[in-house]
HTML snippet that shows the backbone in 3Dmol.js (N, CA, C, O; Angstrom):
<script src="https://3Dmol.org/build/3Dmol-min.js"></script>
<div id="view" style="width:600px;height:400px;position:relative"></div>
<script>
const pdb = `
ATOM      1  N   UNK A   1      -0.283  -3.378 -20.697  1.00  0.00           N
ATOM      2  CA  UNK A   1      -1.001  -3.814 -19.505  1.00  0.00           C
ATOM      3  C   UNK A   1      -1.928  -2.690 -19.059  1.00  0.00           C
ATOM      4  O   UNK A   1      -1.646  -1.543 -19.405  1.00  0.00           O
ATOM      5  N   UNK A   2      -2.874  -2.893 -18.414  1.00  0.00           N
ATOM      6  CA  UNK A   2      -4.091  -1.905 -17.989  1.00  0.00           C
ATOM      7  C   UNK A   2      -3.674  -1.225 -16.907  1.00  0.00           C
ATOM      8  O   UNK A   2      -2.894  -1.691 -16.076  1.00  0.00           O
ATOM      9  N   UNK A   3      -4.092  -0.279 -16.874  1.00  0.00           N
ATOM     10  CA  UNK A   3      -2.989   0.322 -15.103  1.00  0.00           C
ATOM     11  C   UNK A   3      -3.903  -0.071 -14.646  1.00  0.00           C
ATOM     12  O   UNK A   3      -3.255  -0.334 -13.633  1.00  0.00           O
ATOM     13  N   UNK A   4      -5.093  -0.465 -14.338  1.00  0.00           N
ATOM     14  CA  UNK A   4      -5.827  -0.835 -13.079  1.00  0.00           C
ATOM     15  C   UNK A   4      -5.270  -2.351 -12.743  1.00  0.00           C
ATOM     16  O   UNK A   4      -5.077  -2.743 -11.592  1.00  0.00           O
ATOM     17  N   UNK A   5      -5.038  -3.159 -13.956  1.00  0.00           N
ATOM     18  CA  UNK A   5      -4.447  -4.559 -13.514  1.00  0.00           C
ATOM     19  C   UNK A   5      -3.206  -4.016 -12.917  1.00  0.00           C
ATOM     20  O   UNK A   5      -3.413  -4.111 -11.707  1.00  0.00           O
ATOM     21  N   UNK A   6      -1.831  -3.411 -13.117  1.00  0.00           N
ATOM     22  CA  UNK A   6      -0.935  -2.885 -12.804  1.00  0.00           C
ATOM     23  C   UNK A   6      -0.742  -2.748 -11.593  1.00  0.00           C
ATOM     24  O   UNK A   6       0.251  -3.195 -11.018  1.00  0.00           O
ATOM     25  N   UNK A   7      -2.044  -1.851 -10.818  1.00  0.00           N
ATOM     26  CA  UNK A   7      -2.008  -0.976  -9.809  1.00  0.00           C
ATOM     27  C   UNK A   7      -2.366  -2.630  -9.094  1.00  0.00           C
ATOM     28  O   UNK A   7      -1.639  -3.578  -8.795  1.00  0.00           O
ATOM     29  N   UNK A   8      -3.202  -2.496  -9.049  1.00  0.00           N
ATOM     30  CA  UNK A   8      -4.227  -4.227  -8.302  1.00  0.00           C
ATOM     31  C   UNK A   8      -2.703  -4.623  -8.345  1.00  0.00           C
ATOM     32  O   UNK A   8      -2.094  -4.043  -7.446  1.00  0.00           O
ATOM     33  N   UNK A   9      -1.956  -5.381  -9.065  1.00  0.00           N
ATOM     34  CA  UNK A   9      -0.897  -6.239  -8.316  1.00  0.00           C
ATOM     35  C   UNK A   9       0.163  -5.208  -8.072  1.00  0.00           C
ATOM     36  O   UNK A   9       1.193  -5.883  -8.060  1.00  0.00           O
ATOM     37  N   UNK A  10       0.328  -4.594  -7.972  1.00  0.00           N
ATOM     38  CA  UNK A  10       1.280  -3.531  -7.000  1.00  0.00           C
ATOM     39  C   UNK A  10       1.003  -3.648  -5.452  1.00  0.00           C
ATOM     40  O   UNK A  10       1.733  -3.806  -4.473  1.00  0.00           O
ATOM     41  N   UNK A  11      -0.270  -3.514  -5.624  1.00  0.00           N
ATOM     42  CA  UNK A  11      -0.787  -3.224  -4.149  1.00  0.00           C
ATOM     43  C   UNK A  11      -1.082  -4.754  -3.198  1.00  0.00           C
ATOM     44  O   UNK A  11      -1.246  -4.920  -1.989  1.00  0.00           O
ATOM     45  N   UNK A  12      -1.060  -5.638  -4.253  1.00  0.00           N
ATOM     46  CA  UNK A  12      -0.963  -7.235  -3.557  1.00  0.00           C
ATOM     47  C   UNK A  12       0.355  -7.439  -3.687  1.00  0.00           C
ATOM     48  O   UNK A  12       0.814  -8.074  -2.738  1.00  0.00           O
ATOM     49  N   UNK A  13       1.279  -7.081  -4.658  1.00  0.00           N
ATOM     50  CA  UNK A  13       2.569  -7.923  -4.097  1.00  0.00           C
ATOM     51  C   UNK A  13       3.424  -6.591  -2.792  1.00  0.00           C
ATOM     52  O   UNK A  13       4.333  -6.979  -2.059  1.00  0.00           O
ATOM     53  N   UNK A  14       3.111  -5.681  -2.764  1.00  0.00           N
ATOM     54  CA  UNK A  14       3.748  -4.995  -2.028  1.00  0.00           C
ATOM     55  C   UNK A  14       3.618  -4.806  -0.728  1.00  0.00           C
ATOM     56  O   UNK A  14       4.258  -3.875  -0.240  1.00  0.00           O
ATOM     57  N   UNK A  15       2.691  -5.705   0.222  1.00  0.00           N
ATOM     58  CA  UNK A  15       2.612  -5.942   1.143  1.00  0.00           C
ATOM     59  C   UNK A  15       3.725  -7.941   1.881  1.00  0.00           C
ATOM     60  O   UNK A  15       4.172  -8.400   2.932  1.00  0.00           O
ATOM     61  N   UNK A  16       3.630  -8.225   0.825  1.00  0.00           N
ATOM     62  CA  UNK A  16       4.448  -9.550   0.744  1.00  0.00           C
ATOM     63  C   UNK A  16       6.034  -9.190   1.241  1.00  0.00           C
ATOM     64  O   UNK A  16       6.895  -9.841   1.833  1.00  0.00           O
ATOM     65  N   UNK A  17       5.957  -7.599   0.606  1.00  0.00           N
ATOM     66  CA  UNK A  17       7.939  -7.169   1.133  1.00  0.00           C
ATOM     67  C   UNK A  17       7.852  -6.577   2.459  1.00  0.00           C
ATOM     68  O   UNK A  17       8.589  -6.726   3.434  1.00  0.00           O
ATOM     69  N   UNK A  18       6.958  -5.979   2.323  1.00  0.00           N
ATOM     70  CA  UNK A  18       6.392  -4.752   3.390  1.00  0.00           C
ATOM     71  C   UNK A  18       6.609  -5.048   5.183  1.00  0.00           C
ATOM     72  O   UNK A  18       7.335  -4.630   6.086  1.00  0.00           O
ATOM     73  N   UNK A  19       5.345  -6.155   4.984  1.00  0.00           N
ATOM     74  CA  UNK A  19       5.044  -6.757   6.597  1.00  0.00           C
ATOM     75  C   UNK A  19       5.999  -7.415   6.914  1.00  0.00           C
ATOM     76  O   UNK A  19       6.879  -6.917   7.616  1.00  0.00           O
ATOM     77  N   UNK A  20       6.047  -8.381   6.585  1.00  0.00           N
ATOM     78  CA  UNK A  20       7.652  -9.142   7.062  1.00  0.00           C
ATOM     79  C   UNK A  20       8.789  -8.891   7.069  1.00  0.00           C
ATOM     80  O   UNK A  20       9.808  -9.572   7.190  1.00  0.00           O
ATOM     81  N   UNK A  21       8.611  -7.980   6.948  1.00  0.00           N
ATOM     82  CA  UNK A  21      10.164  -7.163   7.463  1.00  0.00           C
ATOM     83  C   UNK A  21       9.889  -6.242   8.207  1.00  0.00           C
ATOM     84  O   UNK A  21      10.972  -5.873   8.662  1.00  0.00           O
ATOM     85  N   UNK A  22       8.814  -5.414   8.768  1.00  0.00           N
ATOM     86  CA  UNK A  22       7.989  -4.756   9.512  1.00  0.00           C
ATOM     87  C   UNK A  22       8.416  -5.807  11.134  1.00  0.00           C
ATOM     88  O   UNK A  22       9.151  -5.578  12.094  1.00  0.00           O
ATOM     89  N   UNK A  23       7.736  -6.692  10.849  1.00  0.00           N
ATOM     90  CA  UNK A  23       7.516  -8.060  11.723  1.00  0.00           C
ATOM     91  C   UNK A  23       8.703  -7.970  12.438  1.00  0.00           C
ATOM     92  O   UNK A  23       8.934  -7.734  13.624  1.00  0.00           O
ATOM     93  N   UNK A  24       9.782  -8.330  10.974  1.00  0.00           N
ATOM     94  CA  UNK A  24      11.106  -8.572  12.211  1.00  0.00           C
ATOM     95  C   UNK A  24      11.833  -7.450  12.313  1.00  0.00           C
ATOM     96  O   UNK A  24      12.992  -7.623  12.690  1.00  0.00           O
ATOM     97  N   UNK A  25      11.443  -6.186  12.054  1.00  0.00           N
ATOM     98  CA  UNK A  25      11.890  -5.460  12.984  1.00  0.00           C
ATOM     99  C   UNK A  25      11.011  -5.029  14.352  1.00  0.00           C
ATOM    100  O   UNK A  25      11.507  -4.636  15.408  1.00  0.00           O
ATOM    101  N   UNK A  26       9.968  -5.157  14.143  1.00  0.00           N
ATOM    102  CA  UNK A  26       9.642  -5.182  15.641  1.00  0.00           C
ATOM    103  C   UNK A  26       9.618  -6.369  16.642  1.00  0.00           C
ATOM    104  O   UNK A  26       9.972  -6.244  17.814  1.00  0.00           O
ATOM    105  N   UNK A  27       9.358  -7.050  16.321  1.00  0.00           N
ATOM    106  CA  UNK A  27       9.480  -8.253  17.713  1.00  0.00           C
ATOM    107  C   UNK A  27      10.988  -8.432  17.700  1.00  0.00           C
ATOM    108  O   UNK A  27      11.308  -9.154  18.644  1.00  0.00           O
ATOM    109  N   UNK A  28      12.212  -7.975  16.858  1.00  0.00           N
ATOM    110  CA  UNK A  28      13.368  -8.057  17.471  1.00  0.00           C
ATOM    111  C   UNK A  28      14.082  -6.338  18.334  1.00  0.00           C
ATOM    112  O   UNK A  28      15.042  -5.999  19.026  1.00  0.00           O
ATOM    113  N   UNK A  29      13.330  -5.955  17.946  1.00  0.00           N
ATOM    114  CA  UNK A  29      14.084  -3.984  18.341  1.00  0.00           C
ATOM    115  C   UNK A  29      13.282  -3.449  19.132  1.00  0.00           C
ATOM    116  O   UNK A  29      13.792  -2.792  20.039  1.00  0.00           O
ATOM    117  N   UNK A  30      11.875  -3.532  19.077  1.00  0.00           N
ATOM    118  CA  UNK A  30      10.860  -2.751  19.702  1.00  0.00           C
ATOM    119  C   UNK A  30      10.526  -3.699  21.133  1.00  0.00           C
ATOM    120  O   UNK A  30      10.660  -4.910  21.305  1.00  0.00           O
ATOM    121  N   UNK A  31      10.092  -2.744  21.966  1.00  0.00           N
ATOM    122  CA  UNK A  31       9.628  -2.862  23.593  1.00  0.00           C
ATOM    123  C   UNK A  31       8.110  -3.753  23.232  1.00  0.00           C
ATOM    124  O   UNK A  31       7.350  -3.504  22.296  1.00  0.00           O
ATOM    125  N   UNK A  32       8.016  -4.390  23.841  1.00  0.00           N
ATOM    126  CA  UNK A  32       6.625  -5.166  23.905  1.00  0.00           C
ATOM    127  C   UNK A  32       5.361  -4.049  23.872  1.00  0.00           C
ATOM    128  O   UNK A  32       4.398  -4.060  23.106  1.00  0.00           O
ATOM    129  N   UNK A  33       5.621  -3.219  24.791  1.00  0.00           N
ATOM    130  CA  UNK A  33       5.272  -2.240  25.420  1.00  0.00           C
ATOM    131  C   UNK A  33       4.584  -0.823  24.366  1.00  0.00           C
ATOM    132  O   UNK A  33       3.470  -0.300  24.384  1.00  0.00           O
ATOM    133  N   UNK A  34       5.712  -0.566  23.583  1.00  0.00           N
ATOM    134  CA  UNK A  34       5.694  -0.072  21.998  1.00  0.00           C
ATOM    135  C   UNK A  34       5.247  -0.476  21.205  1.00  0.00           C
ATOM    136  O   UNK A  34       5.214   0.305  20.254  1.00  0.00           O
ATOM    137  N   UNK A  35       4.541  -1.993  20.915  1.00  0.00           N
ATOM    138  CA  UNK A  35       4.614  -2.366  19.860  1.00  0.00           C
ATOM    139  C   UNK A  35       2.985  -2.253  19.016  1.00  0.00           C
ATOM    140  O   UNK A  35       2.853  -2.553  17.829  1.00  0.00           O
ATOM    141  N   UNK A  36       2.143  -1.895  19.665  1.00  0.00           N
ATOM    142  CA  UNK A  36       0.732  -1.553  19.698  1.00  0.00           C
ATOM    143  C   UNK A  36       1.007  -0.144  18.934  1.00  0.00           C
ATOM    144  O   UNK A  36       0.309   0.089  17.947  1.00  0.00           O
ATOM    145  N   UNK A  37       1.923   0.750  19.306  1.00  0.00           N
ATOM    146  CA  UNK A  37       1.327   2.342  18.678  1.00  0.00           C
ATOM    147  C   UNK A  37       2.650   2.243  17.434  1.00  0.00           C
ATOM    148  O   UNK A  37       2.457   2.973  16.462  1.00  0.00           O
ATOM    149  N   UNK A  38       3.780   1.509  17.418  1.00  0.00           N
ATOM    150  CA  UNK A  38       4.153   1.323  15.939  1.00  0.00           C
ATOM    151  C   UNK A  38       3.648   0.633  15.086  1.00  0.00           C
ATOM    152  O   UNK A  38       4.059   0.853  13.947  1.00  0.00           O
ATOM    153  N   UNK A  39       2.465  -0.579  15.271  1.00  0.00           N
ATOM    154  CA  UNK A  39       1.793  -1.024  14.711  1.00  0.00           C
ATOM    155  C   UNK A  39       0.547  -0.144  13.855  1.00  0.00           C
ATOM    156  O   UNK A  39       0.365  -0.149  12.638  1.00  0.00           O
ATOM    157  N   UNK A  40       0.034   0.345  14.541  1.00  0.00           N
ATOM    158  CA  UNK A  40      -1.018   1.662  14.466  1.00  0.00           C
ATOM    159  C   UNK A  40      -0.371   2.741  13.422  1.00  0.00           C
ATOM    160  O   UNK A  40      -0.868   3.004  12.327  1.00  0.00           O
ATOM    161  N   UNK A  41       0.679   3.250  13.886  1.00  0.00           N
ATOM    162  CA  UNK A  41       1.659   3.965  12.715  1.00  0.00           C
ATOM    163  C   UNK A  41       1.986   3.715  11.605  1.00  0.00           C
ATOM    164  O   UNK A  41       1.916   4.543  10.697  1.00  0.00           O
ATOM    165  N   UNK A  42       2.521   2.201  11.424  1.00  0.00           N
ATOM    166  CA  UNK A  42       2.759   1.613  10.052  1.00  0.00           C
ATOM    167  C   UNK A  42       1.243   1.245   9.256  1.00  0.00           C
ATOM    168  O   UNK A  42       1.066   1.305   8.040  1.00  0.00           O
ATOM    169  N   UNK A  43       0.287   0.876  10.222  1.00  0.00           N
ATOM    170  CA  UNK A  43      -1.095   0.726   9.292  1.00  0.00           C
ATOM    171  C   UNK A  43      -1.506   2.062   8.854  1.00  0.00           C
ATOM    172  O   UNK A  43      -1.910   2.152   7.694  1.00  0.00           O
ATOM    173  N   UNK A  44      -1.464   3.347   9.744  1.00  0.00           N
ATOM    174  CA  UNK A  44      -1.878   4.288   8.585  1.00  0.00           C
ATOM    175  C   UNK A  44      -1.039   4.830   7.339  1.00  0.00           C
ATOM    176  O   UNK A  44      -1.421   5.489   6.372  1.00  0.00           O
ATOM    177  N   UNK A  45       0.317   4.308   7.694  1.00  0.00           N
ATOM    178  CA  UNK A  45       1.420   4.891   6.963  1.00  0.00           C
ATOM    179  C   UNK A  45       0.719   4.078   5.426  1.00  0.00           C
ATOM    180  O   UNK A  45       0.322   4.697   4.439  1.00  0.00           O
ATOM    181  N   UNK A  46       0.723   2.444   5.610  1.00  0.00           N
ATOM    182  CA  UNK A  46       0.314   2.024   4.612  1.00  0.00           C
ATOM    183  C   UNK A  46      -1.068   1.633   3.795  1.00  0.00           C
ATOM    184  O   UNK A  46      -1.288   0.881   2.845  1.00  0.00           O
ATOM    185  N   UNK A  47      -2.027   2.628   4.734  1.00  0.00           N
ATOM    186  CA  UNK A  47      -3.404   2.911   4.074  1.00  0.00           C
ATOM    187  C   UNK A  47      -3.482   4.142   3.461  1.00  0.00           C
ATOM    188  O   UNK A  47      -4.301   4.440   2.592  1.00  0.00           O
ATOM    189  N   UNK A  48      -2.487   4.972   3.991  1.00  0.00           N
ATOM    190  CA  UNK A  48      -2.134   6.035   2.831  1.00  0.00           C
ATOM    191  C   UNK A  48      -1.383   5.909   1.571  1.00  0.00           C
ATOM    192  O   UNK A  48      -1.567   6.687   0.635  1.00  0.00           O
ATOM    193  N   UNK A  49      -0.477   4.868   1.532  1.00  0.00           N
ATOM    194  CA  UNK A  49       0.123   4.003   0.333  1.00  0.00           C
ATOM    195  C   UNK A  49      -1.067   3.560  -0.436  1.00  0.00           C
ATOM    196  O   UNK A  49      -1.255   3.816  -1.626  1.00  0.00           O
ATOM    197  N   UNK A  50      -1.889   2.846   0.366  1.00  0.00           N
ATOM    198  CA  UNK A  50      -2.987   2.274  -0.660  1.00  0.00           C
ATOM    199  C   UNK A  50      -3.975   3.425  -1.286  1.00  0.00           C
ATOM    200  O   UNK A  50      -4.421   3.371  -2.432  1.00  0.00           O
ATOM    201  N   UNK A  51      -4.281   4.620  -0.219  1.00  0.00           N
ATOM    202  CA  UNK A  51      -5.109   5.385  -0.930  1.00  0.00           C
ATOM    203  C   UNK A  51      -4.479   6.365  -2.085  1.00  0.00           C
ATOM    204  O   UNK A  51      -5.113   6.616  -3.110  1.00  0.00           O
ATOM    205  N   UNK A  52      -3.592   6.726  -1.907  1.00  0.00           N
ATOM    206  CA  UNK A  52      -2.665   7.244  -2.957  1.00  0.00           C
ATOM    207  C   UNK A  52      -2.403   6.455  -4.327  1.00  0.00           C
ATOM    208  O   UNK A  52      -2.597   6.891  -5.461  1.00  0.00           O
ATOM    209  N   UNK A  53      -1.866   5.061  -3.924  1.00  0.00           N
ATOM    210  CA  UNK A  53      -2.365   4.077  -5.295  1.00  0.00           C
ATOM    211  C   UNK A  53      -3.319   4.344  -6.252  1.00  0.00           C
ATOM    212  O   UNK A  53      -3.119   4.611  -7.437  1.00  0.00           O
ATOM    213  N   UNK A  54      -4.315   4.260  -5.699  1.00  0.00           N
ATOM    214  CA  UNK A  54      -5.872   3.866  -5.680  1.00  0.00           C
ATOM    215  C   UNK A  54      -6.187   5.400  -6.555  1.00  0.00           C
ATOM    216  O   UNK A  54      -6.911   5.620  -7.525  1.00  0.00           O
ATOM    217  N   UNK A  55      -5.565   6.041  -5.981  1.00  0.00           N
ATOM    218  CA  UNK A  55      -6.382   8.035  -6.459  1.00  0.00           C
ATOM    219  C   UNK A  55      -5.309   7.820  -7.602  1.00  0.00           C
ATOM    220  O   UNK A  55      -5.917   8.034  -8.651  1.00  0.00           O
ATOM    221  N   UNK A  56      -4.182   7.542  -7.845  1.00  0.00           N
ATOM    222  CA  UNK A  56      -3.624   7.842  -9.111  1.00  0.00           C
ATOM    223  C   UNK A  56      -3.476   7.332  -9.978  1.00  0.00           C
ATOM    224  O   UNK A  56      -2.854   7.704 -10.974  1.00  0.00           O
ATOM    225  N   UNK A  57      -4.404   5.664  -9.660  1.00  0.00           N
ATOM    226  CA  UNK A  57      -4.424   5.063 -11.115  1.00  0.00           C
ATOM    227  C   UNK A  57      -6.003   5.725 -11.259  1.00  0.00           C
ATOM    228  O   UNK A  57      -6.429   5.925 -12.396  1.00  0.00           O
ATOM    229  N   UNK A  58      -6.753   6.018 -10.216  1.00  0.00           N
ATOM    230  CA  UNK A  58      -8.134   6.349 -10.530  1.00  0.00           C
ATOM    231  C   UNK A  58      -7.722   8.012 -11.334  1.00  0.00           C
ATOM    232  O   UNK A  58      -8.318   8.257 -12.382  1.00  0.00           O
ATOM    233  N   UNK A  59      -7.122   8.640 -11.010  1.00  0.00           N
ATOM    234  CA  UNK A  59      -6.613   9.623 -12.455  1.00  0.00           C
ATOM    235  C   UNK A  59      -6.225   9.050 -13.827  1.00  0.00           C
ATOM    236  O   UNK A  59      -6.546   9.488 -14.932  1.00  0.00           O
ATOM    237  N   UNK A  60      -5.610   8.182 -13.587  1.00  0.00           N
ATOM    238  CA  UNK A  60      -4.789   7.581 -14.744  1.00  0.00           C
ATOM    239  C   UNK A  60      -5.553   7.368 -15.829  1.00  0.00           C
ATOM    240  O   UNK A  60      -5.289   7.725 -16.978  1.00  0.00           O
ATOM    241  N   UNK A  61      -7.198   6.354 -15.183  1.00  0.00           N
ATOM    242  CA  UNK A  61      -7.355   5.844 -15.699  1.00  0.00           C
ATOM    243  C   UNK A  61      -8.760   7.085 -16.461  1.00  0.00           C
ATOM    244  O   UNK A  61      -9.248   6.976 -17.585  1.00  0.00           O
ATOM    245  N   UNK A  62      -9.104   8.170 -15.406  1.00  0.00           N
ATOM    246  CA  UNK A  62      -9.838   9.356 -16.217  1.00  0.00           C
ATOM    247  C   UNK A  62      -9.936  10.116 -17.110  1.00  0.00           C
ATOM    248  O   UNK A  62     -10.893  10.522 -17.769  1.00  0.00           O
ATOM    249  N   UNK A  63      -8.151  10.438 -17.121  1.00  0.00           N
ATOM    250  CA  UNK A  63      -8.039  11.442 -17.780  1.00  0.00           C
ATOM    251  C   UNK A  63      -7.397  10.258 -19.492  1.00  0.00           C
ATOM    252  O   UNK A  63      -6.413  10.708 -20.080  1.00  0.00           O
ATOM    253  N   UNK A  64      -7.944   9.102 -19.978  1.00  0.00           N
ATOM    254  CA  UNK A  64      -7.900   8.083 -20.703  1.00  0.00           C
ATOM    255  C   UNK A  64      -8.765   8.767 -22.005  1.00  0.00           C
ATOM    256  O   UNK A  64      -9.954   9.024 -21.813  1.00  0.00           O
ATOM    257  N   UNK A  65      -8.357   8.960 -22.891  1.00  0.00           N
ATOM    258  CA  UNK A  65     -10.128   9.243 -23.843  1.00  0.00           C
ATOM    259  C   UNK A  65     -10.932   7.943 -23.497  1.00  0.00           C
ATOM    260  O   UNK A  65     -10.650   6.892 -22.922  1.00  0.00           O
ATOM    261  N   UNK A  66     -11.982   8.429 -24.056  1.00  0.00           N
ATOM    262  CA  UNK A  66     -12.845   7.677 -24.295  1.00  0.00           C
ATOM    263  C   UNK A  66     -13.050   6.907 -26.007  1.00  0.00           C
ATOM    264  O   UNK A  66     -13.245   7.604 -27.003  1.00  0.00           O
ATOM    265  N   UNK A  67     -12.982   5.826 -26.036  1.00  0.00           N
ATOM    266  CA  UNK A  67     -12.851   5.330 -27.104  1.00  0.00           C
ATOM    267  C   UNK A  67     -14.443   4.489 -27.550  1.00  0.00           C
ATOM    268  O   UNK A  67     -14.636   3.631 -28.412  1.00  0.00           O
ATOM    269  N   UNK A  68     -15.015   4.868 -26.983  1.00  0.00           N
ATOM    270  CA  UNK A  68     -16.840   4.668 -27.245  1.00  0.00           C
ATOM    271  C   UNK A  68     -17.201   6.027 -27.826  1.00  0.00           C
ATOM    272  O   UNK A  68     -18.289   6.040 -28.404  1.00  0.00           O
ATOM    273  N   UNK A  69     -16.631   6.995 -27.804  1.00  0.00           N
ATOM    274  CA  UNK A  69     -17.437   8.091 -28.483  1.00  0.00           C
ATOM    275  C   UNK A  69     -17.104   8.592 -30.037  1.00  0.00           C
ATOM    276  O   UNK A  69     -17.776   9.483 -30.556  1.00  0.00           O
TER     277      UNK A  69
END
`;
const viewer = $3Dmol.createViewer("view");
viewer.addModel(pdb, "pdb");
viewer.setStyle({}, {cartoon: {color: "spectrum"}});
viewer.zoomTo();
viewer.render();
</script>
């Protein structure tokens, strides 16, 4: 399999486990009140998941020979 196909569905199915369980732990545990700056927290938590993805299949896929030359 290609790590860029690899990575691409990593990063789509891993939000499917992610949020919804995110979800119900906050609208059952968290203060109404709270729920704006743990929201904010978990989105950068998991745009750093994605950019980290993203940079290490984009290594992965660099340091590849080149098979055109």
């Amino acid at each position: 399999m290609d790590a860029n196909a690899h990575t691409c569905g990593t990063v789509v199915a891993t939000p499917r486990r992610v949020w919804p369980a995110y979800d119900i732990i906050t609208f059952t545990l968290i203060p109404p009140r709270s729920r704006p700056f743990t929201t904010v927290f978990m989105g950068v938590c998991w745009h750093t998941y994605v950019a980290f993805v993203a940079a290490t299949a984009k290594s992965v896929v660099d340091a590849r020979p080149n098979k055109a030359a």
